[in-house]
Z-matrix of the N, CA and C atoms (Angstrom, degrees):
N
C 1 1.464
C 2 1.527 1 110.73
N 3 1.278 2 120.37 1 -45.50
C 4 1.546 3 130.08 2 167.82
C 5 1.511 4 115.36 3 -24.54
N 6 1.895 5 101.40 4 -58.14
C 7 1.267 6 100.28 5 -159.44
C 8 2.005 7 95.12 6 -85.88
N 9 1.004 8 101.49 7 -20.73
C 10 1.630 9 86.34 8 -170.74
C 11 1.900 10 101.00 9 -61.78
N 12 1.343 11 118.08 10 -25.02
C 13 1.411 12 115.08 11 -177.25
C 14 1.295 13 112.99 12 -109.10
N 15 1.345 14 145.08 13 27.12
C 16 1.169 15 139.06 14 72.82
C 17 1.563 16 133.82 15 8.61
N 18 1.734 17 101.34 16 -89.28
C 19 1.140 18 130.17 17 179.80
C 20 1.723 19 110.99 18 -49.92
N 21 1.392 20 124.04 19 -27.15
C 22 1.415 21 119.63 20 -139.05
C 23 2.231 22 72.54 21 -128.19
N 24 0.904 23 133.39 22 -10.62
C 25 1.418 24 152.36 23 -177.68
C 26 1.387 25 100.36 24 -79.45
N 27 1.681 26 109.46 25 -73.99
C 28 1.391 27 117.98 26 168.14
C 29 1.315 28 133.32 27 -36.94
N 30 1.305 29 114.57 28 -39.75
C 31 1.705 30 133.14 29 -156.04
C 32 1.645 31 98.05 30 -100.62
N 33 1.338 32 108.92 31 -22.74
C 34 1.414 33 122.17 32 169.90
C 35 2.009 34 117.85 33 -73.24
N 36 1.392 35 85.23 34 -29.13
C 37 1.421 36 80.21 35 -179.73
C 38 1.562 37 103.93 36 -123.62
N 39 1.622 38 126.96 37 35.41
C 40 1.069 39 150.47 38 146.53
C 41 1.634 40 102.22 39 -76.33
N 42 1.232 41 113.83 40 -58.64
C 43 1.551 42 121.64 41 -141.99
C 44 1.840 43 81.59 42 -97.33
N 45 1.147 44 131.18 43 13.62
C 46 1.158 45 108.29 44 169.96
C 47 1.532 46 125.68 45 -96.25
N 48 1.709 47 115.18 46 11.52
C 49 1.004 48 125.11 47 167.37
C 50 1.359 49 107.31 48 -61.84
N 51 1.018 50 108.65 49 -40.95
C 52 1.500 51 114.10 50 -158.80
C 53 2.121 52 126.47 51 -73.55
N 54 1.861 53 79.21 52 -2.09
C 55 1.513 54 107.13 53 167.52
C 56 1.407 55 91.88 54 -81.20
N 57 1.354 56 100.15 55 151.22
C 58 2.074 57 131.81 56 176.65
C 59 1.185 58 101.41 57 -70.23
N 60 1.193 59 157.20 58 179.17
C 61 1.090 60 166.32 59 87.58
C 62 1.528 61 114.34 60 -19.20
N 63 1.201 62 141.97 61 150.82
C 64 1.491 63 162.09 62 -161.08
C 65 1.634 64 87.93 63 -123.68
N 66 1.328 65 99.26 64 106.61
C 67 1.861 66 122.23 65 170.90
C 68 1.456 67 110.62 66 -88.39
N 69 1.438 68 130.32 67 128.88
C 70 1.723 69 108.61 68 160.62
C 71 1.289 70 84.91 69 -122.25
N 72 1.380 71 127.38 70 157.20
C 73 1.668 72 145.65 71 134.22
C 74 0.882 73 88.76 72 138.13
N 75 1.527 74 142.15 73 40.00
C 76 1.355 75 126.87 74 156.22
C 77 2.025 76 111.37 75 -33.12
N 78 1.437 77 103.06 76 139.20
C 79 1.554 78 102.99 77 151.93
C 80 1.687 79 101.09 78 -170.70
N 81 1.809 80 62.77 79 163.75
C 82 1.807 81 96.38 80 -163.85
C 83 1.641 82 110.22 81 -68.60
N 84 0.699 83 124.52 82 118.92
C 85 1.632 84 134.64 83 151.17
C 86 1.497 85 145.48 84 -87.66
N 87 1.500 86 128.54 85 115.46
C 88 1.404 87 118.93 86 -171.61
C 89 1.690 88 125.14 87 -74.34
N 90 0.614 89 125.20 88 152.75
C 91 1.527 90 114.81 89 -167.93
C 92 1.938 91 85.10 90 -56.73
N 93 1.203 92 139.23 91 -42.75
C 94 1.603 93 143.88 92 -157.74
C 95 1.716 94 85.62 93 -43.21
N 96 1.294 95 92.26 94 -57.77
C 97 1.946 96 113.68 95 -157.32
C 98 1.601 97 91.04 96 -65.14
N 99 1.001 98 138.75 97 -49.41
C 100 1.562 99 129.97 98 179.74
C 101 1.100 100 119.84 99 -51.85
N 102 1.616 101 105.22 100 -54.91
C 103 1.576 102 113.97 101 -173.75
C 104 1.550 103 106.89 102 -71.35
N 105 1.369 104 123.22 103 -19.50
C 106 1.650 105 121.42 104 -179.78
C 107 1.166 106 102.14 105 -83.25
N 108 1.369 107 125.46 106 -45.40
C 109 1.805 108 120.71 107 175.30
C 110 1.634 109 117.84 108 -54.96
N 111 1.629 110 103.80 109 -21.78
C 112 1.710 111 98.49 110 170.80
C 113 1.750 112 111.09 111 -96.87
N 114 0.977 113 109.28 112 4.76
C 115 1.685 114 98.96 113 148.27
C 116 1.685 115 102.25 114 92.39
N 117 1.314 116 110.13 115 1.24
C 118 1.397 117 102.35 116 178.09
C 119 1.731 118 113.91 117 98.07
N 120 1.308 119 95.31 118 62.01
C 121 1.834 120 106.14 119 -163.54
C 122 1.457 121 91.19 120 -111.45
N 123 1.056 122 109.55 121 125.16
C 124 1.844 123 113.11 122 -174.84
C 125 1.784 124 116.01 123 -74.82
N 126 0.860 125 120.30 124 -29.47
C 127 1.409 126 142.76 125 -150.58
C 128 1.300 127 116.17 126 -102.48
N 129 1.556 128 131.94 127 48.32
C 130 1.828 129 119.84 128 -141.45
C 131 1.892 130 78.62 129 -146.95
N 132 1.802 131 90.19 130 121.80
C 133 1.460 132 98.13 131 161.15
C 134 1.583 133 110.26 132 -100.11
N 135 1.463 134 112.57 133 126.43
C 136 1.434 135 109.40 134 169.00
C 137 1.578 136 110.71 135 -76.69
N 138 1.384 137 94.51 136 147.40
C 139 1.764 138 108.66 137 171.36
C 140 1.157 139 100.32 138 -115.87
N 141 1.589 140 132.59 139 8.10
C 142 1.420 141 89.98 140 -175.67
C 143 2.066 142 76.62 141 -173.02
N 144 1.432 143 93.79 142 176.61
C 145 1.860 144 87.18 143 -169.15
C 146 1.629 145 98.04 144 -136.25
N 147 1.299 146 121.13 145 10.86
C 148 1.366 147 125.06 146 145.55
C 149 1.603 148 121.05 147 -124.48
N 150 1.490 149 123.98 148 134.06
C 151 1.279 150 104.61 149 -172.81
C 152 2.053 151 93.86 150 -125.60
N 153 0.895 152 114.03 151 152.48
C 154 1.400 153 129.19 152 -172.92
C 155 1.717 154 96.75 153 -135.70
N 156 2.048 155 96.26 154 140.02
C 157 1.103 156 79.13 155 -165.77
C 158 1.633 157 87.46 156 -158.55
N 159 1.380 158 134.62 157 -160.42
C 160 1.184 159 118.26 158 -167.03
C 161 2.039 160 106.00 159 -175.40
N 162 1.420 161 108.61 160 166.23
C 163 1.599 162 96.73 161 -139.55
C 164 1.942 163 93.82 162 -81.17
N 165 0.736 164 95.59 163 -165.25
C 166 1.617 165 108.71 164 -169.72
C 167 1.614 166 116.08 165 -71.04
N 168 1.595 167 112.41 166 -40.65
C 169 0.918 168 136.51 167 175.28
C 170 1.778 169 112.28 168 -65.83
N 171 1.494 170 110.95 169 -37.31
C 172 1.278 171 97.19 170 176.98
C 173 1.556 172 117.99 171 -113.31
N 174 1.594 173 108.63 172 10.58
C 175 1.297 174 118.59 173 128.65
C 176 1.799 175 141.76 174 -42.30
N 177 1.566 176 87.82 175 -35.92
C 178 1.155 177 112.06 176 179.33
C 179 1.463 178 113.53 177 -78.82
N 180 1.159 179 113.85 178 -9.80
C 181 1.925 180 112.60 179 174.90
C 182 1.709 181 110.32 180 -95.49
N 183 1.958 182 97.82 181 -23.48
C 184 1.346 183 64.47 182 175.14
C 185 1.390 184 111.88 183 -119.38
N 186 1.003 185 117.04 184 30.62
C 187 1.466 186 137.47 185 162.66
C 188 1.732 187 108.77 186 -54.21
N 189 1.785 188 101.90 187 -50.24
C 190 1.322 189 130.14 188 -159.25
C 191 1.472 190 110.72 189 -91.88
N 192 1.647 191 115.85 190 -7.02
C 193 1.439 192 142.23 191 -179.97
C 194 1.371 193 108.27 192 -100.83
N 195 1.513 194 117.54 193 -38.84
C 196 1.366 195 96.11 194 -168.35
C 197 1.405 196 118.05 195 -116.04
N 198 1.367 197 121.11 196 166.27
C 199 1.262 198 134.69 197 -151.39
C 200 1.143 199 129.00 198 -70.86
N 201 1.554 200 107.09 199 -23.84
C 202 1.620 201 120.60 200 -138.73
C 203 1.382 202 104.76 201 -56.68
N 204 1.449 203 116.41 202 -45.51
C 205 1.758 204 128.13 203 -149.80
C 206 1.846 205 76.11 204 -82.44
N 207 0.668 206 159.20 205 31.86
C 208 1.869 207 154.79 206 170.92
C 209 2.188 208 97.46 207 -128.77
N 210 1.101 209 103.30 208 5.03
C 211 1.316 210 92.85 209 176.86
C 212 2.197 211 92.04 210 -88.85
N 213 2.073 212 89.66 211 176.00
C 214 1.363 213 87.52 212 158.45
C 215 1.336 214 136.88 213 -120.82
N 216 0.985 215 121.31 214 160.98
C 217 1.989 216 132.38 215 -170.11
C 218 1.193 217 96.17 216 -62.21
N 219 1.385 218 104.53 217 132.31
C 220 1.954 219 97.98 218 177.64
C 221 1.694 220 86.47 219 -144.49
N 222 1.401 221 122.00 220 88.61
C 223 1.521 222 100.77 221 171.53
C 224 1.526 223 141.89 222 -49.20
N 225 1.285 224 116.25 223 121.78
C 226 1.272 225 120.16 224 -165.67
C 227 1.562 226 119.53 225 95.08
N 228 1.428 227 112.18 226 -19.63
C 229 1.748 228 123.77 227 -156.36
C 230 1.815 229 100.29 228 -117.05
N 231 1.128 230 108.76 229 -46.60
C 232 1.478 231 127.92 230 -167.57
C 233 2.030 232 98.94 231 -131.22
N 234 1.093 233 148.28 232 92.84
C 235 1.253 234 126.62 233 -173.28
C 236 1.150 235 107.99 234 -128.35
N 237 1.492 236 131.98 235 -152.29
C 238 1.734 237 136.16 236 162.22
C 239 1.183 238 127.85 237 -63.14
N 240 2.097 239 103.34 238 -22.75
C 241 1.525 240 102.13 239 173.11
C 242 1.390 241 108.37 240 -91.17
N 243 1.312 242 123.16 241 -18.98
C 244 1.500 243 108.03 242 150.57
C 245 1.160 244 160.92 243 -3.98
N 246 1.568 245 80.99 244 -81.48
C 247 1.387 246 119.89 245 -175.94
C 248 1.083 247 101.00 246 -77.80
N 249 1.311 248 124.83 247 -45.38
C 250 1.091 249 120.58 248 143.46
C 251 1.880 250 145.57 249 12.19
N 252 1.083 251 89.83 250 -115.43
C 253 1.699 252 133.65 251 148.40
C 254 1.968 253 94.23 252 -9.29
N 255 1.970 254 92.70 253 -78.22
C 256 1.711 255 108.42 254 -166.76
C 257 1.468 256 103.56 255 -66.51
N 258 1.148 257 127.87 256 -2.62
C 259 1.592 258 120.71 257 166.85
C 260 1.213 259 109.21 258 -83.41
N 261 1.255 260 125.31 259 -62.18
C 262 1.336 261 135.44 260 175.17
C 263 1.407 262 104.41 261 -48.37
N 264 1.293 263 146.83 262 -96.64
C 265 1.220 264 140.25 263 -164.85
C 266 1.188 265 108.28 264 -57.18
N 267 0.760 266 140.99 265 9.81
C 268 1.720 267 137.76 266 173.66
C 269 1.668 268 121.01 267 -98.31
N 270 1.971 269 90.56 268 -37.26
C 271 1.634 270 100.34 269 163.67
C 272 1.287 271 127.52 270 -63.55
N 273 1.446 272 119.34 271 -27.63
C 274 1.362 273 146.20 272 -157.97
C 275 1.429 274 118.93 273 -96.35
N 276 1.492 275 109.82 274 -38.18
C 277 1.346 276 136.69 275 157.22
C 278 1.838 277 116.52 276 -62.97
N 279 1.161 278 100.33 277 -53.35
C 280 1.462 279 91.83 278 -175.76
C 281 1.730 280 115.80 279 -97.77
N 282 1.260 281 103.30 280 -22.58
C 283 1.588 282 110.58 281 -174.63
C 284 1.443 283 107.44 282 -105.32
N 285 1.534 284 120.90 283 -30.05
C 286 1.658 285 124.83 284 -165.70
C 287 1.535 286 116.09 285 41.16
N 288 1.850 287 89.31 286 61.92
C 289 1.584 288 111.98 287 159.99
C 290 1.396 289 88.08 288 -115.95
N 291 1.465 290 101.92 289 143.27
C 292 1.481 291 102.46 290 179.20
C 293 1.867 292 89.20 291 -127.31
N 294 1.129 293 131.47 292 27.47
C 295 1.094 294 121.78 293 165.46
C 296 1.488 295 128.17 294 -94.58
N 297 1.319 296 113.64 295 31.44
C 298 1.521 297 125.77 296 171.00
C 299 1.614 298 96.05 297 -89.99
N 300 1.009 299 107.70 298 147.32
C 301 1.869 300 122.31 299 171.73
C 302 1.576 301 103.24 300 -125.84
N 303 0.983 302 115.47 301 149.75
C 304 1.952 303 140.07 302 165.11
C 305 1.044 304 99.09 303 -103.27
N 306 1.469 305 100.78 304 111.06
C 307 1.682 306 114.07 305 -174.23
C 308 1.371 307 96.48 306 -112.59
N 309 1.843 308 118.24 307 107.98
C 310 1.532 309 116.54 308 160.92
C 311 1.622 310 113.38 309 -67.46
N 312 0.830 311 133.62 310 134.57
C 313 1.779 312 127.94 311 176.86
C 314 1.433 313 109.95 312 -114.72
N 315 1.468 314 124.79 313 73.86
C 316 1.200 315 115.25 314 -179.32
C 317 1.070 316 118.10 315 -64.90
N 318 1.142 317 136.75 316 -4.73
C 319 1.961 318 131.06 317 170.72
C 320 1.470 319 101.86 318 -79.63
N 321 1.030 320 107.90 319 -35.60
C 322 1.996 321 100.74 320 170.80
C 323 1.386 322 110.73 321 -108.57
N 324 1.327 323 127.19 322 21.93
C 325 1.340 324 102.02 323 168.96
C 326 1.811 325 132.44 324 73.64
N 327 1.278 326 90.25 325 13.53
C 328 1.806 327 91.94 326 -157.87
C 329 1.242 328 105.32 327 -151.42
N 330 1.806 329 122.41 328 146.18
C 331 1.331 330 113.69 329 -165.78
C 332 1.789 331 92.12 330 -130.86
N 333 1.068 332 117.78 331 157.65
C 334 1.139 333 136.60 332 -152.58
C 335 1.646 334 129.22 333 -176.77
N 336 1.621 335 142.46 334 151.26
C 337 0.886 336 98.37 335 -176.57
C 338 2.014 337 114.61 336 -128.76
N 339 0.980 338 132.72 337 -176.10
C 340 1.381 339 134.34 338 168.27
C 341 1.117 340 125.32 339 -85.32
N 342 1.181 341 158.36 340 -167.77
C 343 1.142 342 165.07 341 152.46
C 344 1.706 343 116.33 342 -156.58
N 345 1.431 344 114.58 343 116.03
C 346 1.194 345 110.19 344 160.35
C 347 1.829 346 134.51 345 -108.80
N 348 1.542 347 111.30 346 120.03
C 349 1.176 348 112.92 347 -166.30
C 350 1.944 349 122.93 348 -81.99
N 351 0.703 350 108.77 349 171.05
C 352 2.134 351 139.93 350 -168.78
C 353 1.800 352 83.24 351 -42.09
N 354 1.317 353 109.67 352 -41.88
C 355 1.088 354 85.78 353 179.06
C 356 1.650 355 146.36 354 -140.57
N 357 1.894 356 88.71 355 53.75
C 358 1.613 357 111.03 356 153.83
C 359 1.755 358 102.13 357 105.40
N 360 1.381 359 113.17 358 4.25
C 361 0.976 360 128.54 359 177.92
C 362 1.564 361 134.88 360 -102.01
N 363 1.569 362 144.11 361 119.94
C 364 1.047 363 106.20 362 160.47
C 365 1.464 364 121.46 363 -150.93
N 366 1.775 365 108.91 364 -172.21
C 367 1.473 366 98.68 365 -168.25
C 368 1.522 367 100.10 366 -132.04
N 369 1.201 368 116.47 367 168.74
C 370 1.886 369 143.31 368 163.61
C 371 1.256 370 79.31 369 -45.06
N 372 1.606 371 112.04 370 151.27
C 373 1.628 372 133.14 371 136.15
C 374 1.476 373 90.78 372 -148.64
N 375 1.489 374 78.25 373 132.62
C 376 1.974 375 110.89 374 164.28
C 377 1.522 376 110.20 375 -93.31
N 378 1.009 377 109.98 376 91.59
C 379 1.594 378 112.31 377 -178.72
C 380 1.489 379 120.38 378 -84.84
N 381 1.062 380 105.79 379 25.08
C 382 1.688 381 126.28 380 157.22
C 383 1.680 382 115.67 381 -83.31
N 384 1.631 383 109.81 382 -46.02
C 385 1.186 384 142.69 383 159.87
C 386 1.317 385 145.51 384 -61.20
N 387 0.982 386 105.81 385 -32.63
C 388 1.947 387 136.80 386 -137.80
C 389 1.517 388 97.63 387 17.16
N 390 1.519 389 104.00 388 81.07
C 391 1.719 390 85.03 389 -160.46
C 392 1.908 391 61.48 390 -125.10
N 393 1.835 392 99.60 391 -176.90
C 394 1.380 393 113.67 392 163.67
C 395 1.067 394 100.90 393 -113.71
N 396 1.378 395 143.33 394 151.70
C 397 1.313 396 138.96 395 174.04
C 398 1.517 397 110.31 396 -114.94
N 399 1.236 398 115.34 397 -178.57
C 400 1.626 399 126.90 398 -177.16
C 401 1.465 400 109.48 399 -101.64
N 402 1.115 401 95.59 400 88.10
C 403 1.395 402 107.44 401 166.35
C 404 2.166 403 114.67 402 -32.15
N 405 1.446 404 99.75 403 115.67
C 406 1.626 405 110.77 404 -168.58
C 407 1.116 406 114.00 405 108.28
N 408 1.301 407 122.75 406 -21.01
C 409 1.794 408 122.54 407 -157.87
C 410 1.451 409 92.71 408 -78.52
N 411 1.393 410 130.10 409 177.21
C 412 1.320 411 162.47 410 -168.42
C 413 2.081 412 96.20 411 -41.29
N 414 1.274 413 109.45 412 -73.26
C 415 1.282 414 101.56 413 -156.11
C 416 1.585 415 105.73 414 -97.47
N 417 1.766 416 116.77 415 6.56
C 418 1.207 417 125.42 416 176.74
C 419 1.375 418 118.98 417 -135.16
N 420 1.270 419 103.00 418 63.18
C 421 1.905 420 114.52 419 172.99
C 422 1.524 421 118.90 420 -40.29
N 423 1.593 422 100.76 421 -62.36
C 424 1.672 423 121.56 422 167.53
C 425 1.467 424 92.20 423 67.91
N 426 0.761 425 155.94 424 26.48
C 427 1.484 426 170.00 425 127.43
C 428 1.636 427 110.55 426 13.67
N 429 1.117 428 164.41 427 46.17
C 430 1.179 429 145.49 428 -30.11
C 431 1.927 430 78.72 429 -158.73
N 432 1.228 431 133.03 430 -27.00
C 433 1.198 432 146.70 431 139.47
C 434 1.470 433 122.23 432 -19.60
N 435 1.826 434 99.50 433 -75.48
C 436 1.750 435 102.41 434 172.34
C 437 1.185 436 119.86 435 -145.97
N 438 1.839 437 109.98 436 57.66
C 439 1.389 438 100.72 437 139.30
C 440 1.705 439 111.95 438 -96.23
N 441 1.022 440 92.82 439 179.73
C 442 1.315 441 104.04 440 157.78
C 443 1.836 442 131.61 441 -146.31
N 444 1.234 443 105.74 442 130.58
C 445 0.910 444 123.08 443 -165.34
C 446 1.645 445 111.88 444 -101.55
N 447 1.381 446 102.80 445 147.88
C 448 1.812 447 116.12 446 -174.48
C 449 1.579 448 105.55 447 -128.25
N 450 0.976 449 107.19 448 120.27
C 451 2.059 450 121.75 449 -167.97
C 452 0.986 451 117.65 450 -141.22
């Protein structure tokens, strides 16, 4: 009996990854405050006319929670707009931050998405990675002209 509760102990605190993280500081955002935190990007379809959103730091848990960048590359089948796509709706779905964007980058070829945080700021995420990238470099122009962005 010992070892089965052990065993059933273990698998319990295996499977507790698979719990969300507990967010506090939700706040409200106007589309004004979104569109000023992206710096003046011409090209932005709204989905929605309130956006709620949350600070960098507790971005950072569920950055560190979720799965996406552990999926696999399937060109054409699984790709960057994907990965894409499953970052964004996945944040929105489980956390109801809707401040992730799907950034197409037609000067590089590559889709990826943004995130803007609680406080008016924001950055690239490669959600292949969960990395942040450098805004200009090779596969992230962000060209503020002609990407376009979905938020």
């Amino acid at each position: 009996m010992g070892e089965l509760v052990t065993t059933l102990t273990k698998l319990k605190d295996d499977l507790d990854i698979l719990n969300p993280p507990e967010l506090k500081g939700h706040k409200d955002m106007s589309l004004g405050h979104v569109s000023k935190a992206m710096g003046g990007v011409k090209n932005i379809t709204w989905l929605d006319r309130k956006y709620i959103t949350i600070s960098e730091a507790e971005f950072t848990k569920i950055i560190d929670w979720d799965w996406t960048d552990n999926k696999k590359y399937v060109a054409e089948k699984y790709d960057c707009d994907n990965f894409a796509f499953s970052f964004k709706a996945r944040v929105d779905r489980k956390f109801h931050v809707n401040t992730v964007g799907l950034v197409i980058d037609y000067d590089a070829g590559h889709a990826y998405n943004l995130i803007v945080f609680a406080n008016g700021t924001m950055k690239l995420f490669e959600p292949q990675s969960d990395s942040y990238p450098k805004e200009g470099s090779k596969m992230y122009k962000f060209n503020r002209e002609t990407v376009q962005v979905i938020i």
